[in-house]
C-alpha positions in Angstrom: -15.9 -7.5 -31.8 -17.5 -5.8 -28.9 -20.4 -2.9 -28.3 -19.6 0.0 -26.6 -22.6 1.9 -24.2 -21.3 5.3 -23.3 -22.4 7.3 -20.3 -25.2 5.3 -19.0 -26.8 6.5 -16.0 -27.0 4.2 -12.8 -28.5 4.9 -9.7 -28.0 8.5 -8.5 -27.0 9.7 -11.6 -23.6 8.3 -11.4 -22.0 7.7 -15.0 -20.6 4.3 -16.4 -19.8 3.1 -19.2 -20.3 -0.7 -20.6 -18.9 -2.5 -23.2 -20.6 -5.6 -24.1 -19.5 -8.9 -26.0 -20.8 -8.2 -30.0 -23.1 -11.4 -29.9 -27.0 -11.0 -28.1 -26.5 -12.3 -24.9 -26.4 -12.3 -20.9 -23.5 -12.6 -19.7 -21.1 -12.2 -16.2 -20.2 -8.4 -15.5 -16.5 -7.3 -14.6 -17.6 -4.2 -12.4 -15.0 -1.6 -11.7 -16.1 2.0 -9.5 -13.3 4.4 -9.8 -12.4 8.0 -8.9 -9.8 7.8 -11.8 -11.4 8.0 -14.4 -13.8 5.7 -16.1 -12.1 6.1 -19.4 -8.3 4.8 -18.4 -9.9 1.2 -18.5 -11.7 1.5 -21.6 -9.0 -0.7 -23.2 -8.9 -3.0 -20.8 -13.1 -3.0 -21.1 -12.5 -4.2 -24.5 -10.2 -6.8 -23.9 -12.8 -8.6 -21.3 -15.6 -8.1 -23.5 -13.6 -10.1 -26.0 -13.4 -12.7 -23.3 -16.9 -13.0 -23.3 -17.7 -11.0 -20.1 -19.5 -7.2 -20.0 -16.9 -5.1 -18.0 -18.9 -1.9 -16.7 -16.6 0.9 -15.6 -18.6 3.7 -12.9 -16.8 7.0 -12.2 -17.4 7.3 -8.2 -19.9 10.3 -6.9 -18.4 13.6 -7.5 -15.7 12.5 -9.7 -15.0 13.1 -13.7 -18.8 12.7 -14.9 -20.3 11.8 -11.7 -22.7 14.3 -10.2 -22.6 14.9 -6.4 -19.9 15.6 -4.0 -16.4 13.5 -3.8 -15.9 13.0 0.2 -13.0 10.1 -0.1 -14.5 6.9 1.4 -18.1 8.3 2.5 -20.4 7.2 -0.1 -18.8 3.8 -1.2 -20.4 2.1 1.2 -24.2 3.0 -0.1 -23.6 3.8 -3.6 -21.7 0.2 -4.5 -24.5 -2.1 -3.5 -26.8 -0.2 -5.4 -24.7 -0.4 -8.7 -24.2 -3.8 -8.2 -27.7 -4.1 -8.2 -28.5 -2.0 -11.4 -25.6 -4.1 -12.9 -28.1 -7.1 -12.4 -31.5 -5.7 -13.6 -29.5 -5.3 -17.1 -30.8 -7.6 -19.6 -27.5 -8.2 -20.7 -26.6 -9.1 -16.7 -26.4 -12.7 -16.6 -26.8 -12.5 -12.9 -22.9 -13.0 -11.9 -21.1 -9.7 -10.8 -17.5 -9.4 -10.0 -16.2 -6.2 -8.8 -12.4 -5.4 -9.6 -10.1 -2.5 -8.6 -7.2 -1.2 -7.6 -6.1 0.9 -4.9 -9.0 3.5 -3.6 -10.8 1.3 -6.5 -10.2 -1.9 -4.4 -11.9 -0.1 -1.4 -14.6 0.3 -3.9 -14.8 -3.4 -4.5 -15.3 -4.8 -1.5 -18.3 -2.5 -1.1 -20.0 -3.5 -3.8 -22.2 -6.9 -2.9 -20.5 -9.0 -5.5 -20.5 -12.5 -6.1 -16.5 -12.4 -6.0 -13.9 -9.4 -5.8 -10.4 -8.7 -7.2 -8.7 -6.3 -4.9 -5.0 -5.1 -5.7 -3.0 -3.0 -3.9 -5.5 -2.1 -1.8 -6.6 1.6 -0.2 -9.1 0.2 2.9 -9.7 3.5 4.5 -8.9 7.2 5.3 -7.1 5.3 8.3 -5.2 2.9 6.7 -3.6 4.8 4.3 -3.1 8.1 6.6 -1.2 6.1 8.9 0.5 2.9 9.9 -1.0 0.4 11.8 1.1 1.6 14.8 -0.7 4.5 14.6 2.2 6.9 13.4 1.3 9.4 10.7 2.5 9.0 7.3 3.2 12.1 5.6 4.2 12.4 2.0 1.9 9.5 0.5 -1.2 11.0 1.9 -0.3 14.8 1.2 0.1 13.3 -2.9 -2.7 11.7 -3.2 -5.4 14.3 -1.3 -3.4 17.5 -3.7 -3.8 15.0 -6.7 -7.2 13.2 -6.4 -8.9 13.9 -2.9 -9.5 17.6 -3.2 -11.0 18.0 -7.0 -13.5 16.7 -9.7 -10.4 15.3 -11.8 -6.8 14.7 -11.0 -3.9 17.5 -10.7 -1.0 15.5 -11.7 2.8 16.8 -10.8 0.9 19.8 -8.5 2.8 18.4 -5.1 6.1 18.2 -6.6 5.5 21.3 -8.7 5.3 23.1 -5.2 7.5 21.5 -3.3 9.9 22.3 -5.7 9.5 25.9 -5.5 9.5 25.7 -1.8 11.2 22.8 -0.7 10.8 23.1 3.5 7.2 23.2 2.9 7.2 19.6 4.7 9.1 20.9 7.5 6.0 22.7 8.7 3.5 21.1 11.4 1.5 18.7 8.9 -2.0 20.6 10.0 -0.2 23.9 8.1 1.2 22.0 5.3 -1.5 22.3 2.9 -1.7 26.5 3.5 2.0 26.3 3.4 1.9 25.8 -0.3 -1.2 27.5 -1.0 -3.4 24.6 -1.1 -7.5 23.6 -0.1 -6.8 20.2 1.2 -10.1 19.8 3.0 -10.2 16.3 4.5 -6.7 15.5 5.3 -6.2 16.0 8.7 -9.5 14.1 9.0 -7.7 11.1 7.4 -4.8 11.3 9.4 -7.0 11.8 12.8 -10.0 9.0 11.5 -10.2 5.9 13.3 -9.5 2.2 11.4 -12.6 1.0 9.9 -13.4 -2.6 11.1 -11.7 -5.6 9.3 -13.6 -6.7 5.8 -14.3 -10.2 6.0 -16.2 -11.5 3.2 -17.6 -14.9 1.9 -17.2 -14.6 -1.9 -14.1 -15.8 -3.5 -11.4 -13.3 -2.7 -8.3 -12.7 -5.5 -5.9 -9.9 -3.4 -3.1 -8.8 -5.4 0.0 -7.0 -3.7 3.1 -5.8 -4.8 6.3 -6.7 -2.8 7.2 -2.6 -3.4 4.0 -1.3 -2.4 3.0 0.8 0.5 -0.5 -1.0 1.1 1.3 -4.9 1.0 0.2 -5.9 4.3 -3.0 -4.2 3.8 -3.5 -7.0 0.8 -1.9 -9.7 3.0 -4.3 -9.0 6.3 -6.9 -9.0 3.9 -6.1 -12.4 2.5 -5.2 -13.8 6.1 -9.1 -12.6 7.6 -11.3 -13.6 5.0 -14.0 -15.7 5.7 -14.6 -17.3 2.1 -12.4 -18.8 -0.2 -9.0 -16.5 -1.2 -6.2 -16.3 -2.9 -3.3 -14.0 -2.8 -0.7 -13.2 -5.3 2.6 -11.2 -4.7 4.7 -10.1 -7.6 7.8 -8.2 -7.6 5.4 -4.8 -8.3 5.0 -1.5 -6.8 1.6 0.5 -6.5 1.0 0.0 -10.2 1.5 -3.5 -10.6 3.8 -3.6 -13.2 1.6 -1.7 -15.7 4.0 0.5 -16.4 7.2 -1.1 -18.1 10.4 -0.7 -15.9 13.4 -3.1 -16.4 14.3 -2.5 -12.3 12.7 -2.1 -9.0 15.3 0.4 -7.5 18.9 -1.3 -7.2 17.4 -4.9 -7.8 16.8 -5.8 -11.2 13.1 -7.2 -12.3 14.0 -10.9 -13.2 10.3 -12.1 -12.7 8.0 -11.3 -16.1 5.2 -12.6 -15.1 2.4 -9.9 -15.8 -0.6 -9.3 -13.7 -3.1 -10.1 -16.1 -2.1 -13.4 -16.0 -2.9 -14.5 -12.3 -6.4 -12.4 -12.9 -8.0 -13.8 -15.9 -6.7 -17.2 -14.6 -8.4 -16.7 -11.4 -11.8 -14.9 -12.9 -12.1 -18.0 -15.4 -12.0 -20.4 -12.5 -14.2 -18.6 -10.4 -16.9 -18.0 -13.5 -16.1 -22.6 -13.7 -17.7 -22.7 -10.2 -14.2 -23.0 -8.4 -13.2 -21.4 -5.1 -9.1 -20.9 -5.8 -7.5 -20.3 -2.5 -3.6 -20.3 -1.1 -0.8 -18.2 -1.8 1.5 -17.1 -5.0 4.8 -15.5 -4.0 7.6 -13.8 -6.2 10.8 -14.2 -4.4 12.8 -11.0 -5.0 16.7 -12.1 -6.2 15.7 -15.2 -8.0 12.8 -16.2 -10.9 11.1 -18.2 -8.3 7.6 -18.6 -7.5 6.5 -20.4 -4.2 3.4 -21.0 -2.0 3.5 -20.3 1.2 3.8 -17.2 3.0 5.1 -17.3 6.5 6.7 -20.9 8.3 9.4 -21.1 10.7 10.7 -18.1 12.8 14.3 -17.8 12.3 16.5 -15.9 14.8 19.3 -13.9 13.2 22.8 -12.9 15.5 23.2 -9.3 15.5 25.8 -7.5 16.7 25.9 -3.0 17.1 25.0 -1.2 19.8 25.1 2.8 20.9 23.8 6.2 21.6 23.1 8.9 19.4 21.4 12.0 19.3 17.9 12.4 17.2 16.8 16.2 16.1 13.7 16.7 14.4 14.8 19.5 12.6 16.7 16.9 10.7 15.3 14.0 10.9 16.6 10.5 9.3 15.8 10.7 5.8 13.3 7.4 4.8 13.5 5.7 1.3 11.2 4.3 -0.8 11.9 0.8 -2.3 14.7 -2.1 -2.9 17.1 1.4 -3.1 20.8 1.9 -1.2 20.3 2.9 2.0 24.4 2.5 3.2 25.0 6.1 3.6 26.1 6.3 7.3 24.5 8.6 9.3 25.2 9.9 12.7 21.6 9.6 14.2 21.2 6.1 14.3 22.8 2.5 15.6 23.3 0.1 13.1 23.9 -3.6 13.6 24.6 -6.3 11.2 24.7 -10.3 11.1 27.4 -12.7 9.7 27.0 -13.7 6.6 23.4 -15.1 5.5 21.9 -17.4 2.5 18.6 -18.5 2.8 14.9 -17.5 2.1 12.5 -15.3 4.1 8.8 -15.3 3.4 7.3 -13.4 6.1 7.1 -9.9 8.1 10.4 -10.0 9.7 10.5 -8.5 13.4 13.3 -6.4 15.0 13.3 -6.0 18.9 15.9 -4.0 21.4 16.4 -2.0 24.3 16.1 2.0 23.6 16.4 3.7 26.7 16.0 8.2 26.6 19.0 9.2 28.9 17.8 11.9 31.0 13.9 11.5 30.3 11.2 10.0 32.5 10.7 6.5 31.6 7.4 5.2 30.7 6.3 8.6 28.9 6.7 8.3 24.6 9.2 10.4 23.8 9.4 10.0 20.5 9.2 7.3 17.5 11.2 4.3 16.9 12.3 3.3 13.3 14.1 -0.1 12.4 15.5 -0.5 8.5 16.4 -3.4 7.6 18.9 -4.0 4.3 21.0 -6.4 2.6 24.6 -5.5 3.0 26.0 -6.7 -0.2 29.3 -7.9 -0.6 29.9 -4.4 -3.3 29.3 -2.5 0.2 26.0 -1.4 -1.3 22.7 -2.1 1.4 19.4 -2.5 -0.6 16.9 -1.4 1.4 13.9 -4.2 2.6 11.5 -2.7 4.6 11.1 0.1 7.2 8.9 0.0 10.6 7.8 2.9 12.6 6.3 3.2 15.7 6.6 4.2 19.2 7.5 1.3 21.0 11.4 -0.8 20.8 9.0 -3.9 19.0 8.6 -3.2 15.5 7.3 -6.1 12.5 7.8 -4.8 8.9 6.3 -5.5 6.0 6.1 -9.0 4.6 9.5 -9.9 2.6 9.8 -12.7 0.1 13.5 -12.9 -0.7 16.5 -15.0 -1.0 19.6 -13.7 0.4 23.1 -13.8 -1.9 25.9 -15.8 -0.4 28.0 -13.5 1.4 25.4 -10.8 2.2 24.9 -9.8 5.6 21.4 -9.0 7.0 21.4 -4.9 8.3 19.5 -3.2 10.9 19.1 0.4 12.1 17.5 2.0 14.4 16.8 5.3 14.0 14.0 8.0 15.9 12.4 9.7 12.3 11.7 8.3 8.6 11.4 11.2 6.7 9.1 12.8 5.0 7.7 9.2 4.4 6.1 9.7 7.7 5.5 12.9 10.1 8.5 14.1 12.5 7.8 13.5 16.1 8.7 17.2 17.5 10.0 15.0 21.2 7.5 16.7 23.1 4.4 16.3 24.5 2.7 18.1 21.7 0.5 16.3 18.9 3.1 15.8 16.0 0.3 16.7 13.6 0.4 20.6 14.9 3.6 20.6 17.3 5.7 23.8 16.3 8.4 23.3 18.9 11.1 20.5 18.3 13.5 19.1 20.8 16.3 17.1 20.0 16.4 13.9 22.4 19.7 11.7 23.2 18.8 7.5 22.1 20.9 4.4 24.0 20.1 1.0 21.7 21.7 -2.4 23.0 20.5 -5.9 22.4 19.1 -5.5 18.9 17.0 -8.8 17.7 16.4 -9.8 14.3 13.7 -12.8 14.0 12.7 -13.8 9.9 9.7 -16.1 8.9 11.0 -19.0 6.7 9.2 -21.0 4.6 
């Protein structure tokens, strides 16, 4: 049995809701801050109450119940501590507080002044979701989630499709004019995209970060793991942004094979950490098999390539990007592509692709554009799933962290390409800012000597 408290008020009038264990008690809190919506974990409120913990749910300022105004990011910072303190002057507060979220919600977490913090999938900043770490816009993601969540009291599911579907070039616009384009007040946005990287969180509580191997934000929950001060754990599972919550029986062209849920690693971990343990190290799901290993990086592995060649990029249509383990072997004119020999093995680690790229014509030493490197398994069917994507401006480009073991007879696939869209803004090949550029050149790319190096366990 457990009690349910309904819209208590916390320290500047921000609503929560707590549901208690049925027994008179004190007892550890499960703290969760949200601009979802406090009632989607009302369930799962109940189910760690039965567990004997009080799991308190807070809808951020300016959000469903929450009075104030919702600036994404700007109030986390002062109004998580004080929760976590109200959360301790309860009488039924045993003392212990661990904050738990997902996604913005994780951001949430680790400004909370907990005693230990689960972050999944984590959203770390305006920054670090508006762009890659290479500092190269992305552009759909961000354009979602500020016309669904960023820019109202509630949520406006299906609104960006719903538009874009009634005027599909919409994305073809200069990114600034995006949100007029279809008839939208996305105030904040083009702050996000132009916001600096908040410092690295660093932390001495125990640490769980979850990530999903099909996530966006999976080296955002690796970095994490990999600078924290205290004791912390990381678990990768074969999820995407929502962790396997929602029932799928395939992640794009791979089947799921691994059913281990979520849950699982997290109550494990919170019962631990509530014992007085400080779990630490590394739990991987490696994609193509049902294995489980423990270590995340190792030996760096060179892999032969061999494709070379020149080809001409144009912004006005740009290399179309992908999202997931998803064919990507449609040939297309504006890239090179180079493959191995065949490869079996396992890579646990961000894979890195190097070459020469050379603009015929153009003044060296001035950007002239992005570089993009794909890299796929070319299955022996003549399919290529697609691993992992880089983007930046520079021919040195480390993707996101693999865990996978490669089928006898495939071959290991590379292309190099000069957009990735509409994952991530157009560079016009100018020297205008790609975030308001209305003219668009096409530029002529030479690629030789493309490197392949993979981190083995």
């Amino acid at each position: 049995m457990t009690v349910l408290r309904e819209g208590l008020r916390t320290p500047g009038g921000l609503v929560c809701d707590a549901v208690l264990p049925a027994a008179t008690g004190r007892w550890p809190v499960l703290a969760i801050r949200t601009p979802y919506g406090r009632s989607r974990h009302l369930a799962e409120a109940h189910g760690w109450a039965r567990r004997g913990m009080a799991a308190v749910v807070q809808d951020v300022r300016g959000r469903h119940e929450s009075p104030g105004e919702w600036r994404p990011y700007a109030h986390e910072h002062h109004d998580g501590p004080l929760f976590a303190a109200w959360l301790r002057d309860q009488p039924w507060c045993d003392g212990r507080v661990i904050a738990y979220g997902s996604s913005y919600a994780a951001h949430c977490a680790l400004h909370m002044d907990a005693d230990a913090i689960v972050a999944a999938v984590p959203a770390l900043g305006p920054a670090e979701t508006a762009r890659e770490a290479t500092g190269v816009p992305r552009l759909y993601s961000p354009v979602w989630w500020w016309s669904t969540y960023g820019a109202c009291r509630t949520e406006r599911p299906g609104l960006l499709d719903t538009r874009l579907a009634h005027d599909p070039l919409a994305l073809h616009e200069p990114p600034a004019r995006i949100p007029a384009r279809l008839g939208l007040d996305l105030p904040g946005l083009e702050e996000a995209w132009r916001a600096p990287r908040e410092p690295a969180i660093c932390g001495r509580v125990p640490l769980l970060s979850l990530a999903g191997l099909y996530d966006p934000f999976l080296d955002a929950a690796v970095g994490l793991w990999r600078g924290w001060s205290g004791p912390a754990e990381l678990v990768a599972g074969p999820w995407q942004h929502d962790l396997g919550l929602i029932h799928r029986e395939r992640n794009g062209d791979r089947p799921l094979l691994h059913a281990e849920k979520v849950t699982r690693f997290v109550t494990r971990w919170v019962d631990r950490v509530l014992a007085g343990e400080e779990p630490s190290g590394a739990t991987l799901a490696v994609e193509s098999t049902r294995d489980w290993i423990g270590s995340l990086g190792g030996d760096a592995l060179e892999v032969p390539l061999k494709g070379e060649g020149r080809f001409e990029a144009d912004p006005a249509d740009p290399f179309p990007s992908a999202m997931g383990p998803v064919d990507v072997s449609r040939p297309r004119a504006d890239a090179v592509v180079a493959v191995s020999e065949p490869y079996e093995g396992v890579a646990a680690g961000r894979p890195r692709v190097t070459f020469q790229g050379h603009f015929p014509g153009h003044i060296q030493g001035r950007i002239q554009g992005h570089w993009v490197a794909r890299l796929s398994e070319a299955l022996p069917d003549g399919r290529a799933v697609q691993l992992g994507h880089a983007v930046g401006e520079t021919t040195d480009l480390t993707l996101p962290t693999i865990v996978h073991r490669f089928a006898p007879g495939s071959r290991l696939r590379v292309e190099i390409a000069a957009h990735h869209f509409p994952l991530h803004v157009r560079h016009p090949h100018t020297d205008d800012d790609p975030l308001t550029a209305t003219t668009l050149r096409p530029s002529v790319r030479e690629v030789a000597g493309v490197r392949l190096t993979l981190e083995t366990p």
